[in-house]
C-alpha positions in Angstrom: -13.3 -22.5 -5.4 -12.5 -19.0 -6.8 -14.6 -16.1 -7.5 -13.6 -13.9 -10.0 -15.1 -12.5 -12.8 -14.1 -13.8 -15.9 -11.7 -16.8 -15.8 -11.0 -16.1 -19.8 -9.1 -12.8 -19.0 -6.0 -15.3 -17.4 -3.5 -14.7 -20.4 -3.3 -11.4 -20.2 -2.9 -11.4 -16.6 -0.2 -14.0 -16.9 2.0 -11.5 -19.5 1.9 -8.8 -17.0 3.3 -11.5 -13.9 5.8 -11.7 -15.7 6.7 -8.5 -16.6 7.0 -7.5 -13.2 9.0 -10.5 -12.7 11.3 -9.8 -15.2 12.1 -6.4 -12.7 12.2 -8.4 -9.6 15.7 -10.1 -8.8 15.1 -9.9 -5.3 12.0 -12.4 -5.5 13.3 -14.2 -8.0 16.3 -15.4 -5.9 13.8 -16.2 -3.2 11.7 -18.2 -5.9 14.6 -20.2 -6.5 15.2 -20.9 -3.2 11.9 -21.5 -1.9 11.6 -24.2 -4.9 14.4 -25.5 -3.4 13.7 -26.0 -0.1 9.8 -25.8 0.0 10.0 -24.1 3.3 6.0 -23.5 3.2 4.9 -26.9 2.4 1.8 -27.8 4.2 1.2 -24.2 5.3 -1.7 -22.0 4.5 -1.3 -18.5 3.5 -4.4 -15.9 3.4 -3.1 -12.3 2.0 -5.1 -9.6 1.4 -2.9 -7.0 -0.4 -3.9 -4.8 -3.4 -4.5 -7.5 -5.8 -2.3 -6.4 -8.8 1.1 -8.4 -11.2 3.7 -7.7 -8.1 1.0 -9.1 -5.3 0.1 -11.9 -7.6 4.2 -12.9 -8.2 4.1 -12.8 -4.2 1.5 -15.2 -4.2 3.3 -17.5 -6.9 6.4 -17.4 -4.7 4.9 -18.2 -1.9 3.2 -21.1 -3.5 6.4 -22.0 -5.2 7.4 -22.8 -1.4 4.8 -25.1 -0.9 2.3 -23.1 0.7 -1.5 -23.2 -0.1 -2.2 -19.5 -0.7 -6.0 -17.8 -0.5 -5.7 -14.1 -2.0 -7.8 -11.1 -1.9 -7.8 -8.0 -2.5 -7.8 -4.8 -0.1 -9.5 -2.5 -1.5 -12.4 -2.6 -3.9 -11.0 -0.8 -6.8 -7.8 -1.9 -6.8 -8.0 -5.5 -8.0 -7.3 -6.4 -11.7 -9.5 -9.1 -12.8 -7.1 -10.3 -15.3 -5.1 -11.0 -12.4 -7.2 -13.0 -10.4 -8.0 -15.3 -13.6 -4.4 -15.5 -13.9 -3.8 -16.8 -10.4 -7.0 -18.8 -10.6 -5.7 -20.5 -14.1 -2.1 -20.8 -11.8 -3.9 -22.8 -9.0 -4.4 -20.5 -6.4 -7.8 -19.9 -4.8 -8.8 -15.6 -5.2 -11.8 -14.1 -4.0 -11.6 -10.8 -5.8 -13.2 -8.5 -8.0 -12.7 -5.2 -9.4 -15.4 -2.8 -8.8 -17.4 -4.8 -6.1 -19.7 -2.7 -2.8 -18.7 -3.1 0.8 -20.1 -5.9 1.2 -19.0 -7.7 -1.6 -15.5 -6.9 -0.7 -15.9 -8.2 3.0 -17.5 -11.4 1.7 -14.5 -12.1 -0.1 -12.0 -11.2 2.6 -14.4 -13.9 4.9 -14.0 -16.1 1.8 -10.0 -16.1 2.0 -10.2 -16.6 6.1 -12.5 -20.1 5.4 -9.4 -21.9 4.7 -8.4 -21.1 7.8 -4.8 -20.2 7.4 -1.8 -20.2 9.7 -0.4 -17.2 7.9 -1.9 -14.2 6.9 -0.4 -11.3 4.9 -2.5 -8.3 5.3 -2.8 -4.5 3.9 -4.6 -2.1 5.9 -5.7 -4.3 9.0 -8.7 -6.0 7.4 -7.9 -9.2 7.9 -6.9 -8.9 11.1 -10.0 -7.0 11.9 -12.4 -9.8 10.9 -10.2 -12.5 12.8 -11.0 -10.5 15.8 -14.5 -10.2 15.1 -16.6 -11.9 12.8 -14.7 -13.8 12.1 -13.1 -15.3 15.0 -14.0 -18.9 14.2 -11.2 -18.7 11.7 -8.4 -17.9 13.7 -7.6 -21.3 15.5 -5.0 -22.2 13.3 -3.5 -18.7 13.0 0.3 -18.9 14.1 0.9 -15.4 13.3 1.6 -12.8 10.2 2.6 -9.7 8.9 1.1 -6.2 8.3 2.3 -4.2 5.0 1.1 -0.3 5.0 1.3 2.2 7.6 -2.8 2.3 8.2 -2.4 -1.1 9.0 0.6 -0.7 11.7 -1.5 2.7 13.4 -4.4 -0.5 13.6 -2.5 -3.2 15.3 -0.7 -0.8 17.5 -4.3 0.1 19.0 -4.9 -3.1 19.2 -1.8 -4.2 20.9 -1.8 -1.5 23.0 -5.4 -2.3 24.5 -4.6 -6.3 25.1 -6.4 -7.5 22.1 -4.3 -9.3 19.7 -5.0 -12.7 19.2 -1.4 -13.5 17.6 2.0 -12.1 16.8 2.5 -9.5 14.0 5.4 -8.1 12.2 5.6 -4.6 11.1 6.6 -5.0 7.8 6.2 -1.3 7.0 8.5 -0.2 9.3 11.2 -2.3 7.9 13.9 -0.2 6.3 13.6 -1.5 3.0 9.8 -0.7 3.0 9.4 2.9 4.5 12.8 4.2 2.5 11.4 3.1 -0.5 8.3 1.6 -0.9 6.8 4.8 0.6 8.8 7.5 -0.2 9.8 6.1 -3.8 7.1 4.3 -4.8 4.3 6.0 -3.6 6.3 9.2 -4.6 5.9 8.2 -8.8 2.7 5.8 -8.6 0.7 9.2 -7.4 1.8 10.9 -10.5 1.6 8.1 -12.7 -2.1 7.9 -11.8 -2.9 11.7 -11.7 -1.5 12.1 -15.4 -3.1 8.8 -16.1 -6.5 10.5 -15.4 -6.3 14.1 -16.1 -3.4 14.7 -18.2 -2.9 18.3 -17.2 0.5 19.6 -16.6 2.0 20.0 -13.1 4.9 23.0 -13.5 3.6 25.9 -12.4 0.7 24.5 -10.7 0.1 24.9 -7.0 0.7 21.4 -5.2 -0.4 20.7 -1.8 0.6 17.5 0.2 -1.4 17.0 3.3 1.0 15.0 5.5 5.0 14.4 5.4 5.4 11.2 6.1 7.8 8.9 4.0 4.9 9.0 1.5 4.3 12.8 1.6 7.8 13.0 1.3 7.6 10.7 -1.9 4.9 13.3 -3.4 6.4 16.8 -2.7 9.6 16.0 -3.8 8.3 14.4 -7.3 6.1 17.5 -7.8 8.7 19.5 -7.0 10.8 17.6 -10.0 8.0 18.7 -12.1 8.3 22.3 -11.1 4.9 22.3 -9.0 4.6 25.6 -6.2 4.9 22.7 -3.6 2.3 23.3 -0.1 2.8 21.1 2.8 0.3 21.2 5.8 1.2 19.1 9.1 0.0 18.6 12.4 3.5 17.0 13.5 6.3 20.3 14.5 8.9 18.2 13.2 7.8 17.2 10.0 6.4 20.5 9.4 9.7 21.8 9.8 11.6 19.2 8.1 9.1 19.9 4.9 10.4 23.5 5.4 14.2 23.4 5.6 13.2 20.7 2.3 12.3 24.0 0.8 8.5 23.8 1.0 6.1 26.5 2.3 4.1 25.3 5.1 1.0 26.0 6.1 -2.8 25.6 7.5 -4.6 23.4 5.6 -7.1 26.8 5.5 -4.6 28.6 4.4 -3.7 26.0 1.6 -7.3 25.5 0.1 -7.8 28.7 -1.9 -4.5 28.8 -3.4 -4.1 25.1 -4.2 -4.7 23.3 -7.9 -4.0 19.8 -6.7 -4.5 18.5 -3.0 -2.9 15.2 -2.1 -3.7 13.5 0.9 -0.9 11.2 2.8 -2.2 11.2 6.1 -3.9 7.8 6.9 -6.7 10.4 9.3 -9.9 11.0 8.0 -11.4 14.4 7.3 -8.4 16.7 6.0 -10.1 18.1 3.4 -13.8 19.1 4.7 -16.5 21.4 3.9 -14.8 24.8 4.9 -12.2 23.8 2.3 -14.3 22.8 -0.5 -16.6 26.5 0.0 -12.6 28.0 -0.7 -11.3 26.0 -3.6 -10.3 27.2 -6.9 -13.0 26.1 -9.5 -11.0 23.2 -11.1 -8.9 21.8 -8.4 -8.0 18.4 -8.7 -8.0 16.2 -5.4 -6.7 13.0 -5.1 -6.0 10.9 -1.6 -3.1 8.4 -1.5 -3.9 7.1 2.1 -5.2 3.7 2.8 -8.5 4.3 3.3 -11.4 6.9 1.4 -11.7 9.2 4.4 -9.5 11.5 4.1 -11.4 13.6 1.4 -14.8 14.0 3.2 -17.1 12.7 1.2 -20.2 13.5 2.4 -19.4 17.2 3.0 -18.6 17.5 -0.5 -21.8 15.9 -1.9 -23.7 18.3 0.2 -22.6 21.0 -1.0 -22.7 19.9 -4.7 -25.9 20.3 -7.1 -24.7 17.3 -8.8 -21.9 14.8 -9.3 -21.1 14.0 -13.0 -18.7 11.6 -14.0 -16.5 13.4 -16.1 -14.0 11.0 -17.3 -12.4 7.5 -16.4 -11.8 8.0 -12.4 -12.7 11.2 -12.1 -15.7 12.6 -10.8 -17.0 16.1 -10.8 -19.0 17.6 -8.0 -20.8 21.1 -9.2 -20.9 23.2 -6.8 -24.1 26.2 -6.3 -22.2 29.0 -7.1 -21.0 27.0 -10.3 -17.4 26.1 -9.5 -16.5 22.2 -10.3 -14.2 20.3 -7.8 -12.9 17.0 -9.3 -12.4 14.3 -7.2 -10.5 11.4 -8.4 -11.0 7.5 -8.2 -14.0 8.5 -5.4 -11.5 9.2 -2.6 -9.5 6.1 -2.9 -6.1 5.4 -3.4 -5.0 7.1 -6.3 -1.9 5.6 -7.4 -3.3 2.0 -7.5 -6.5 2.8 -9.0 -5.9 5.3 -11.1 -2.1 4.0 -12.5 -0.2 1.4 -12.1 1.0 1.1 -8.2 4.2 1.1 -7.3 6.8 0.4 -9.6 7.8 -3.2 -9.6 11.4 -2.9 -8.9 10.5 -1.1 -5.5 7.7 -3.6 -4.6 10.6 -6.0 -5.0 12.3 -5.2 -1.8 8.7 -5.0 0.1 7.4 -8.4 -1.3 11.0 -9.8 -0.2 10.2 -8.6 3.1 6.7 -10.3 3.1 8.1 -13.3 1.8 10.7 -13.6 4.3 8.9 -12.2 7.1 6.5 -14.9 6.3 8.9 -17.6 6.7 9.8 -15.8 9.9 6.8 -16.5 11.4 6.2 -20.4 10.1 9.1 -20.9 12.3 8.8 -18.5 15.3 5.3 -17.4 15.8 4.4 -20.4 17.8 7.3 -19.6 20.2 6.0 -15.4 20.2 3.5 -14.1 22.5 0.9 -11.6 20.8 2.1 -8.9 20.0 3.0 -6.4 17.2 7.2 -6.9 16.5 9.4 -5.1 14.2 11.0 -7.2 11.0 14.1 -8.9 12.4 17.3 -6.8 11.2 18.8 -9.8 9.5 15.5 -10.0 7.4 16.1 -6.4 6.6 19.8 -6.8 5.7 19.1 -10.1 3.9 16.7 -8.2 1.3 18.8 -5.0 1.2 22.0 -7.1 0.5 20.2 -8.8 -2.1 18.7 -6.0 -3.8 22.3 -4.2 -3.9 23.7 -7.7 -5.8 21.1 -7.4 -8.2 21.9 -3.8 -8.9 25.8 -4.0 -9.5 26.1 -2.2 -6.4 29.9 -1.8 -4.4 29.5 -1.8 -0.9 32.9 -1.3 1.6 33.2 -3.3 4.4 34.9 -2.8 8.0 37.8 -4.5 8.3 38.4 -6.2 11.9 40.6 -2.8 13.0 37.5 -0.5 12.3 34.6 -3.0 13.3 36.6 -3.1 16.8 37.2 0.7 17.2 33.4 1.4 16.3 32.5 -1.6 19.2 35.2 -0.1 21.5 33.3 2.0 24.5 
């Protein structure tokens, strides 16, 4: 039994599925085959991924395969509730609603983990968390599954690393076709798309600083640069730090970066980049905004503190008023940005990701029982399969090595 909010909202839900579809050849090829050959029938799916039209055509795929498929969300303000009722009205049972406390959002991720699935597609780690934890009852029949974001991988690595995972994962996120695209694309124009959703300032001429340069922060800098921001990086990685600078970026301490900046992005997936110190030095009007998994890279706390009062100034933004009468803005309380504020990624790039899920998926219904626990990468023909597919659907020319060349690059 589902628990969403309002089962009514379904039709509009089900016009934006299929929007998305329309830009997803990569899925719908799999869709086709999966109705085909119903390679998940009999299996139960639990995924816990941001719970928007691309996630929800994942689902419908996956169910198109036969599988039974319990979806939630993964984080609170990410889930649209016309997209629950529209998987709800599609069959599928989804514990999510937009808006909901802590605990409210861990009562449905329990809720998705009582069918007690063999399967599990998860964002961030949450999932697996409980499995190992709370709610360990409901990992007996897990075979195995597969971990989408970069939060998520830093998680199960910990975990691997110490001895304590339970069953085999695939690193999804470090699959070619996600990294190279998902998170330098994707993220790179669903952070604008929700920081003009919300503020609908201008960005040339502005000072932009990126706190990290990873594929994401890469994503960011390079589509403010587009825009004609003064583009800031700040590192704690050498290498990064000076691949951001031969990009054509300036550099710098995050100190350094806090009284000159207009709008902070943080892409690190570590908690407390921007802290008090920073806050006392901003620009009255600066506009922050975190694109990392989790709200904890914007310290919270430290900026309430120091704030006579926090006014909501407009539709995911809040305003903190500071003593000596500046006003930092904070938007969508610290959480993901481009999926709370905007749209998420666009759905031709969440194509290539979801056709990694889906096939990563299978992967698993057929190998994890044979795996030991573990955290693996994505199986290269997996990657190919999806990239090769995605090039088809794109009128793409690709050369290929005749026998001559494929032995002279083999030759020692």
């Amino acid at each position: 039994m589902s628990i969403i909010k309002d089962k009514s909202l379904y039709n509009e839900g089900l016009k934006k599925i299929e929007w998305v579809r329309s830009y997803m050849p990569v899925m719908r090829a799999l869709e086709e085959r999966f109705k085909k050959e119903r390679p998940f029938e009999g299996v139960k799916i639990a995924m816990s991924i941001h719970l928007e039209a691309k996630t929800a055509y994942l689902a419908t795929v996956l169910k198109a395969g036969g599988a039974t498929v319990f979806a939630t969300g993964c984080n609170p303000l990410s889930t649209r509730d016309d997209i629950a009722a529209a998987l709800d009205h599609l069959g599928l049972d989804v514990f999510a609603i937009h808006g909901v406390n802590e605990e409210e959002y861990t009562y449905h991720l329990k809720k998705a983990l009582e069918g007690r699935p063999n399967i599990i597609i998860d964002d961030g780690g949450d999932l697996v968390k409980l499995l190992h934890g709370e709610c360990e009852q409901y990992g007996e029949e897990v075979w195995g599954g597969c971990e989408e974001t970069t939060t998520g991988i830093h998680r199960l690595k910990a975990r691997a690393k110490a001895g304590d995972l339970k069953f085999p994962m695939l690193a999804v996120n470090d699959a070619n076709c996600k990294y190279l695209f998902d998170n330098r694309y994707g993220t790179g124009q669903s952070v604008w798309d929700g920081i003009f959703n919300a503020t609908n300032v201008v960005v040339a001429g502005k000072t932009l600083v990126v706190a990290g340069y990873g594929w994401c922060g890469k994503g960011v800098a390079m589509r403010g640069k587009g825009m004609g921001a003064n583009v800031i990086v700040t590192e704690i990685n050498p290498y990064r730090a000076l691949e951001a600078a031969m990009d054509g970026f300036r550099v710098m301490k995050m100190d350094d970066a806090a009284p000159i900046g207009d709008i902070f992005v943080t892409v690190t997936g570590c908690k407390d980049v921007i802290v008090k110190r920073h806050f006392e030095a901003m620009k009255d009007g600066a506009i922050m905004a975190n694109a990392g998994h989790f709200d904890v890279e914007i310290n919270k706390v430290d900026l309430k503190e120091l704030s006579e009062k926090v006014v909501n100034r407009k539709d995911f933004i809040d305003g903190y008023y500071m003593k000596d009468g500046r006003v930092l803005n904070l938007m969508s309380e610290g959480r993901l940005v481009n999926i709370t504020a905007g749209n998420g990624h666009p759905a031709d790039i969440m194509d290539m990701s979801f056709g990694l899920q889906s096939l990563s998926a299978l992967y698993m219904v057929k190998n994890a029982k044979s795996m030991k626990p573990d955290l693996y990468d994505v199986p290269d023909q997996i990657d190919r399969e999806v990239a090769m597919l995605k090039i088809g659907a794109m009128g793409l020319g690709l050369d290929i090595l005749t026998e001559d060349q494929q032995a002279y690059i083999d030759a020692e």
